[in-house]
Short mmCIF file of the C-alpha atoms (twelve columns), coordinates in Angstrom:
data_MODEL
# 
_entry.id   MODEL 
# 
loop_
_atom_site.group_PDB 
_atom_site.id 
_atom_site.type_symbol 
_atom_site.label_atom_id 
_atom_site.label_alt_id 
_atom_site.label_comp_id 
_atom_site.label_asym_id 
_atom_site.label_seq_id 
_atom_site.Cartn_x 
_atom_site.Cartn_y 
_atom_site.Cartn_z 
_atom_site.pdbx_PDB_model_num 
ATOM 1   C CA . UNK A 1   0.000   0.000  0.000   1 
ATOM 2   C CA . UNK A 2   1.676   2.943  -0.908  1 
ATOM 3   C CA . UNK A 3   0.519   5.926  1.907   1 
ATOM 4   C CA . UNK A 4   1.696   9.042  3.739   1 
ATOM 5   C CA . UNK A 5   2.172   8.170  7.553   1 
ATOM 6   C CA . UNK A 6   -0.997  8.215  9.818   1 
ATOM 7   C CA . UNK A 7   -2.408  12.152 11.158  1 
ATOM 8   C CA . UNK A 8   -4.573  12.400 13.941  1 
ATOM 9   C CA . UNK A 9   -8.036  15.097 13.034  1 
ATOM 10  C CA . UNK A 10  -9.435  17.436 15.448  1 
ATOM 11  C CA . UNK A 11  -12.044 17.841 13.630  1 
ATOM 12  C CA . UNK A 12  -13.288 14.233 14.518  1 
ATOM 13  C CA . UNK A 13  -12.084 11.040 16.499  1 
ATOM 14  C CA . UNK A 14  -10.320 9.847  13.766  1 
ATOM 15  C CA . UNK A 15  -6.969  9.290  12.099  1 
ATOM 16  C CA . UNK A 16  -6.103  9.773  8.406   1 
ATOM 17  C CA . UNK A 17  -3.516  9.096  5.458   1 
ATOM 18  C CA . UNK A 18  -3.334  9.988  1.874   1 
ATOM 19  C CA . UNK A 19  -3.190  7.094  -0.333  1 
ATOM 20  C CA . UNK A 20  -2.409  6.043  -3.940  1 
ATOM 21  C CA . UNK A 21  -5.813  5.254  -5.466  1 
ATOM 22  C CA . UNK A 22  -7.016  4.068  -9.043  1 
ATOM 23  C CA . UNK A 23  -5.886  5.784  -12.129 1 
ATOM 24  C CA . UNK A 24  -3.004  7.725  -10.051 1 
ATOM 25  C CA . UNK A 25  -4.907  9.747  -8.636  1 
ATOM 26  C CA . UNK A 26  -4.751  10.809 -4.945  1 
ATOM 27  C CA . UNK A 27  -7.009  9.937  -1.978  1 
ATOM 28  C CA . UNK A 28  -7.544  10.776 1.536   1 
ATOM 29  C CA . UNK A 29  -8.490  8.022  3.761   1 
ATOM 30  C CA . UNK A 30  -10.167 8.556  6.964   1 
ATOM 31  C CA . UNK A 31  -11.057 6.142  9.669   1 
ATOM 32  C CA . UNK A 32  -13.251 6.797  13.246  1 
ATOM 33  C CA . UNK A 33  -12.341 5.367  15.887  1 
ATOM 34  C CA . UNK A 34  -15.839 4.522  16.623  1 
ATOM 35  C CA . UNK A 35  -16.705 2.661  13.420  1 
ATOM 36  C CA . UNK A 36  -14.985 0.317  11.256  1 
ATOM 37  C CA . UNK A 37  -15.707 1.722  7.899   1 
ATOM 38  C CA . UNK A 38  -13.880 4.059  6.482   1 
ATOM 39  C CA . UNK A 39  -14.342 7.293  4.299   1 
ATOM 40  C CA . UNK A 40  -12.491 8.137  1.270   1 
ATOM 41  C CA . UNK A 41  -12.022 11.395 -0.730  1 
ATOM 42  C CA . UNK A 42  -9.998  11.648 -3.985  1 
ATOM 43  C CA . UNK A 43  -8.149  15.130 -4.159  1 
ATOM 44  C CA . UNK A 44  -8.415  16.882 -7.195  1 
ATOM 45  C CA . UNK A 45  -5.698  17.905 -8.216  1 
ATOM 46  C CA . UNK A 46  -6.395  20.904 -10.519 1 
ATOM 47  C CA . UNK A 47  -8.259  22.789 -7.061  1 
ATOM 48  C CA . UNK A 48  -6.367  20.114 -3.918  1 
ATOM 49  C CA . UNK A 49  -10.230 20.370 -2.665  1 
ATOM 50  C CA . UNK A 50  -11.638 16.731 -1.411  1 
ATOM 51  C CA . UNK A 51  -13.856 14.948 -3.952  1 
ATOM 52  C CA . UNK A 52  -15.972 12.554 -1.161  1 
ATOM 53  C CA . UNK A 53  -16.737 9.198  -2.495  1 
ATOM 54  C CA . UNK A 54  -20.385 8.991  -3.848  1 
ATOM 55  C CA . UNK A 55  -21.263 6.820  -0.849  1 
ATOM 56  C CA . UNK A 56  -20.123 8.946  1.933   1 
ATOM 57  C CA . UNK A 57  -22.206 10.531 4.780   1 
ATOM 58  C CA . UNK A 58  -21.742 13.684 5.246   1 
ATOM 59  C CA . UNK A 59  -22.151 13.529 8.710   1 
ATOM 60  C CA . UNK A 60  -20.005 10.765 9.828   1 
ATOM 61  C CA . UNK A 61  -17.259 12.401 7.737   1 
ATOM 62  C CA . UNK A 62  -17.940 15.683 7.351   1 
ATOM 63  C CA . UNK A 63  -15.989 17.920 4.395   1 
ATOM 64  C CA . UNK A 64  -14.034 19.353 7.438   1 
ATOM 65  C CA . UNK A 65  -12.261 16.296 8.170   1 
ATOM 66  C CA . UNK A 66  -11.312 15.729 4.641   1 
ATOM 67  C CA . UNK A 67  -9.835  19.250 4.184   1 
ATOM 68  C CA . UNK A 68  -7.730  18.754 7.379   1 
ATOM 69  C CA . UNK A 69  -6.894  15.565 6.674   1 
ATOM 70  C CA . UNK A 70  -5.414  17.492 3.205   1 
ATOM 71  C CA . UNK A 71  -3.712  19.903 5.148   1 
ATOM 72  C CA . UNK A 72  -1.639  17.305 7.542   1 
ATOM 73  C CA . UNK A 73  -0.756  14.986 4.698   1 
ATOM 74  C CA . UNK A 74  0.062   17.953 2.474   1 
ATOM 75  C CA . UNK A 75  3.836   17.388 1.959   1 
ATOM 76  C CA . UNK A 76  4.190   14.215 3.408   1 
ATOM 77  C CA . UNK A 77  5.877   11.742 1.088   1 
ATOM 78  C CA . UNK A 78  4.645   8.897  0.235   1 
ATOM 79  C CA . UNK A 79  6.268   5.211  0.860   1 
ATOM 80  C CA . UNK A 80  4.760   1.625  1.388   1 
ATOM 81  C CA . UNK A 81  3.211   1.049  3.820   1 
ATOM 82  C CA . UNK A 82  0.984   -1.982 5.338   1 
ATOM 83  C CA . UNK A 83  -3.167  -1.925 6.201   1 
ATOM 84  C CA . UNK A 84  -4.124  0.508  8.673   1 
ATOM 85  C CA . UNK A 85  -5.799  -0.950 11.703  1 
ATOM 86  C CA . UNK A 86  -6.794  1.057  14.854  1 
ATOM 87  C CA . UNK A 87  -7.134  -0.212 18.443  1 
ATOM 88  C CA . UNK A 88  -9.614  -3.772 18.302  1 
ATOM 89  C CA . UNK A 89  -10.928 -2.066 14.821  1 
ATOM 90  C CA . UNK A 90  -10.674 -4.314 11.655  1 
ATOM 91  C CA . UNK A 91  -7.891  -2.964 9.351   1 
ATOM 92  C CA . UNK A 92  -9.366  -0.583 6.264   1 
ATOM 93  C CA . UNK A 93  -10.450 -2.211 3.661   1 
ATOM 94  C CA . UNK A 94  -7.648  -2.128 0.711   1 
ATOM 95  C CA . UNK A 95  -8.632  0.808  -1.814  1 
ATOM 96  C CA . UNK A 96  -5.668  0.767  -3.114  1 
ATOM 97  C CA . UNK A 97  -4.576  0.001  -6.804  1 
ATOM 98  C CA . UNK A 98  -0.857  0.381  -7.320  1 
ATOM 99  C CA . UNK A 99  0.807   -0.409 -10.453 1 
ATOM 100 C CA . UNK A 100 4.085   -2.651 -10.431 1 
ATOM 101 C CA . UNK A 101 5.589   0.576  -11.795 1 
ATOM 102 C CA . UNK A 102 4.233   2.435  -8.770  1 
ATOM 103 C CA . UNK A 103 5.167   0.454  -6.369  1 
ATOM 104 C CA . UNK A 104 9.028   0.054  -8.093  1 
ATOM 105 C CA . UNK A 105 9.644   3.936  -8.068  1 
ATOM 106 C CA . UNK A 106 8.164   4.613  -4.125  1 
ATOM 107 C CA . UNK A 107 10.389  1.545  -3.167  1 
ATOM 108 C CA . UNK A 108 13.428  3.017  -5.672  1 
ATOM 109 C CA . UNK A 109 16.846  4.453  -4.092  1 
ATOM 110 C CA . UNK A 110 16.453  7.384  -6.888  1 
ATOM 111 C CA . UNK A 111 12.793  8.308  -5.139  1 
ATOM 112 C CA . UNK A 112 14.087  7.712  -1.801  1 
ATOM 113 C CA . UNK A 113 17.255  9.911  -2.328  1 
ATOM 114 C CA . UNK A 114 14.985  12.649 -3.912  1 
ATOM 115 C CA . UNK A 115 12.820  12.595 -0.523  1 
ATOM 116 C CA . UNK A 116 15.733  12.187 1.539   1 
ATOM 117 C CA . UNK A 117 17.521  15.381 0.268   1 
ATOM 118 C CA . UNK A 118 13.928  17.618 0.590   1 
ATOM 119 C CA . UNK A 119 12.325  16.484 3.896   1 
ATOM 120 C CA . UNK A 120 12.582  18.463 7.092   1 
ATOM 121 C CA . UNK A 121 12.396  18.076 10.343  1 
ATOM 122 C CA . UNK A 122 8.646   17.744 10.584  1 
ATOM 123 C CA . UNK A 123 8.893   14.717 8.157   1 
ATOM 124 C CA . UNK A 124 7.517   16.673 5.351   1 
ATOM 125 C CA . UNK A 125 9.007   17.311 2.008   1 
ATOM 126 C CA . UNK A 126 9.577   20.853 1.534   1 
ATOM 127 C CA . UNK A 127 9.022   21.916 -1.800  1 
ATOM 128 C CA . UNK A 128 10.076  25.643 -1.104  1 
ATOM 129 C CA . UNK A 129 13.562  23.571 -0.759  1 
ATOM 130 C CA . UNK A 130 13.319  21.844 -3.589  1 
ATOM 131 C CA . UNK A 131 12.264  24.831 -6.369  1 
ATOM 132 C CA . UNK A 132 14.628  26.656 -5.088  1 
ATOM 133 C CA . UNK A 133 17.877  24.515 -5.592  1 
ATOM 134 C CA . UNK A 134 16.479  23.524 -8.854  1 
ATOM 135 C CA . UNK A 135 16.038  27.224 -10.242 1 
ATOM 136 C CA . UNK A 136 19.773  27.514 -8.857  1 
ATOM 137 C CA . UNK A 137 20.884  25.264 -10.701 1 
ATOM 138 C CA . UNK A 138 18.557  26.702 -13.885 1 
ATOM 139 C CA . UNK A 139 20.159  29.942 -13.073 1 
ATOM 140 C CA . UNK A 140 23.727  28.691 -13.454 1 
ATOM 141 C CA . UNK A 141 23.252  26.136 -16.140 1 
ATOM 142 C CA . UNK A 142 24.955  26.771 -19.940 1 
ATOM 143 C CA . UNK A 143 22.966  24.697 -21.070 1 
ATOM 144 C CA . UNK A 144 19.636  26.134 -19.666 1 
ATOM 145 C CA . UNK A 145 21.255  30.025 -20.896 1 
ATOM 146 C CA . UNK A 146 21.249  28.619 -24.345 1 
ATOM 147 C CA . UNK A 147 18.156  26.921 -24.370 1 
ATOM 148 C CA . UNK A 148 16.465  30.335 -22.727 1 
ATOM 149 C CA . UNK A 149 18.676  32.140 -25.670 1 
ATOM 150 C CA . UNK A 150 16.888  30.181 -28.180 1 
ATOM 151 C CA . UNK A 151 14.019  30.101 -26.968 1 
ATOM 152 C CA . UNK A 152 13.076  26.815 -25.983 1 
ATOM 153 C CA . UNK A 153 9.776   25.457 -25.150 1 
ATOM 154 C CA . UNK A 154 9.492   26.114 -20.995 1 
ATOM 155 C CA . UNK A 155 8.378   22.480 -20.884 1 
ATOM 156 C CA . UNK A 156 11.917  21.243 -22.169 1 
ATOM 157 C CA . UNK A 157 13.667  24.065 -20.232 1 
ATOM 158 C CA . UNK A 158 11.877  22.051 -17.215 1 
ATOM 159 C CA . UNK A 159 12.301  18.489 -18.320 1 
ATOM 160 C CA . UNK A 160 16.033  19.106 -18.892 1 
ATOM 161 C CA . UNK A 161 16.993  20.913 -15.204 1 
ATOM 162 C CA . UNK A 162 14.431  17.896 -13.864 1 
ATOM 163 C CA . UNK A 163 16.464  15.293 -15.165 1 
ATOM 164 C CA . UNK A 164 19.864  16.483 -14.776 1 
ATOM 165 C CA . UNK A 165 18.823  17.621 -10.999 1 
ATOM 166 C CA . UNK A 166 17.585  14.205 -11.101 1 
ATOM 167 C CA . UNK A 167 20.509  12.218 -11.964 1 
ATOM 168 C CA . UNK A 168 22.871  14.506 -9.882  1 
ATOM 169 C CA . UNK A 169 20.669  13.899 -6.799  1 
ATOM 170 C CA . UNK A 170 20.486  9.939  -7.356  1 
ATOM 171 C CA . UNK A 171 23.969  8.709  -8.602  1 
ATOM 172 C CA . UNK A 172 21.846  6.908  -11.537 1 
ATOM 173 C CA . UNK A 173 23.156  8.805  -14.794 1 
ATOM 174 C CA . UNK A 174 20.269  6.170  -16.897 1 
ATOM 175 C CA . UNK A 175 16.810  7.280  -15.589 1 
ATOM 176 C CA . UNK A 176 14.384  6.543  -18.189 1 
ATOM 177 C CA . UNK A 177 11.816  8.835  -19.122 1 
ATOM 178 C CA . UNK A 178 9.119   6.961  -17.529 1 
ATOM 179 C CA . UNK A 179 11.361  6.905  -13.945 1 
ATOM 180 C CA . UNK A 180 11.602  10.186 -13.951 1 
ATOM 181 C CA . UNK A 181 7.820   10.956 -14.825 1 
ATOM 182 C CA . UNK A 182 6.692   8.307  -12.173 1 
ATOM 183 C CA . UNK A 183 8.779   9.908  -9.841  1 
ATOM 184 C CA . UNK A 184 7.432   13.756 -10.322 1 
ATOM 185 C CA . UNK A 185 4.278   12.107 -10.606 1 
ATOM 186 C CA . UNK A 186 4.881   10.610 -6.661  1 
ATOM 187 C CA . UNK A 187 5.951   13.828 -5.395  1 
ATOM 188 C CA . UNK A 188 3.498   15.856 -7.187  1 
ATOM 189 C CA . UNK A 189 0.430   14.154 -5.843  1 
ATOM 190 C CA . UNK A 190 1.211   15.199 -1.432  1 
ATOM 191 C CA . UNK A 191 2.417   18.898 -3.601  1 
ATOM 192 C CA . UNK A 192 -0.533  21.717 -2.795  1 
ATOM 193 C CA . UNK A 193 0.268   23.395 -6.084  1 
ATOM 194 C CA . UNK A 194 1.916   21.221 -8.164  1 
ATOM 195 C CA . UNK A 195 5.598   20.179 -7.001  1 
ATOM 196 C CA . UNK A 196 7.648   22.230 -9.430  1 
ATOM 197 C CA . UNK A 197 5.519   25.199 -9.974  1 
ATOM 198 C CA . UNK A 198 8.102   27.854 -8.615  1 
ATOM 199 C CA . UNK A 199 10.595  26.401 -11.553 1 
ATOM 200 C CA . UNK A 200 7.890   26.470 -14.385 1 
ATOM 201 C CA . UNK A 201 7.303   30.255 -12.816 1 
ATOM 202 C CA . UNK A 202 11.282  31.048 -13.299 1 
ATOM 203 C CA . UNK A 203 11.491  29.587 -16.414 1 
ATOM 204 C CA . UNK A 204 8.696   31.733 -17.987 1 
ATOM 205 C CA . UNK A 205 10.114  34.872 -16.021 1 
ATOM 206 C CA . UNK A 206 13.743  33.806 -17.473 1 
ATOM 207 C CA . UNK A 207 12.132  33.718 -21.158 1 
ATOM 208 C CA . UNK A 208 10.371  36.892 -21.183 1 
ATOM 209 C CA . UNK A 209 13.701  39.007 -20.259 1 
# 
């Protein structure tokens, strides 16, 4: 099961984690400690608002608890981890749907060096961190001044300071395309705005001088 660690809500008498659901997207899982099933939000991930599964009460898990259940998980990186299961409660039922790939790149030395390098003391990965070492290096970068100079499409200014960031960061100089877009794709689902937004934002600012 590939999950952020467990939160505890104030909101209700309940702990939560955000979880790798169907299709890649992101859900929020939420269990009381005074029933045994669970509720479960996907997050979209155009607003980071809770989506509430279709059979969800309302007032067993209110929209509260799913927004503050966003807010502690927000940043917290994701790694497998086994069935929940809370005092004499049954553990939550599985919901999730992790592809082999999935599961390869959260278990992965390259993802694990990428979260070791970015998390703080709080356990979260800090993504004010992370943009900003990557625009440094974007800043400094030939390679990046000539593509700018020519300009280059921001999206292969991006994918180009990702990968060599990347490889610099993990010792593995033969990251495949797909590695390195399951492994944004990890750390972009616990990002509240989209994990290398600052560096897209730098990029355009560096081609409009």
């Amino acid at each position: 099961m590939i999950r952020t660690k467990l939160v505890e809500l104030s909101t209700l008498n309940a702990a939560a984690y955000r979880q790798k659901l169907k299709g890649g997207k992101a859900g929020i899982v939420i269990m009381r400690y005074d029933r045994e099933q669970p509720g479960l939000a996907s997050v979209d991930r155009r607003t980071g608002e809770p989506e509430p599964s279709s059979n969800n009460n309302p007032e067993v898990f209110p929209l509260a608890a799913f927004e503050e259940a966003i807010e502690l998980t927000s940043g917290m990186p994701y790694s497998r981890r086994g069935p929940v299961k809370l005092s004499s409660e049954e553990e939550a039922p599985g919901t999730e749907a992790e592809t082999p790939e999935e599961l390869a790149t959260v278990d992965s030395a390259e993802y694990q060096a990428v979260v070791d390098a970015y998390t703080n003391k709080k356990g979260e990965l800090s993504y004010a961190l992370l943009n900003k070492d990557f625009i440094q290096f974007a800043k400094s970068s030939k390679v990046v001044a000539d593509m700018v100079a020519s300009r280059a499409p921001v999206e292969d200014i991006r994918n180009h300071v990702v990968r060599v960031k990347l490889e610099s960061l993990t010792g593995n100089q033969e990251l495949t395309d797909a590695q390195i877009q399951r492994m944004v794709a990890m750390l972009d689902d616990v990002s509240p705005r989209g994990v290398f937004k600052e560096l897209n934002d730098e990029i355009i600012r560096m081609l409009s001088r």
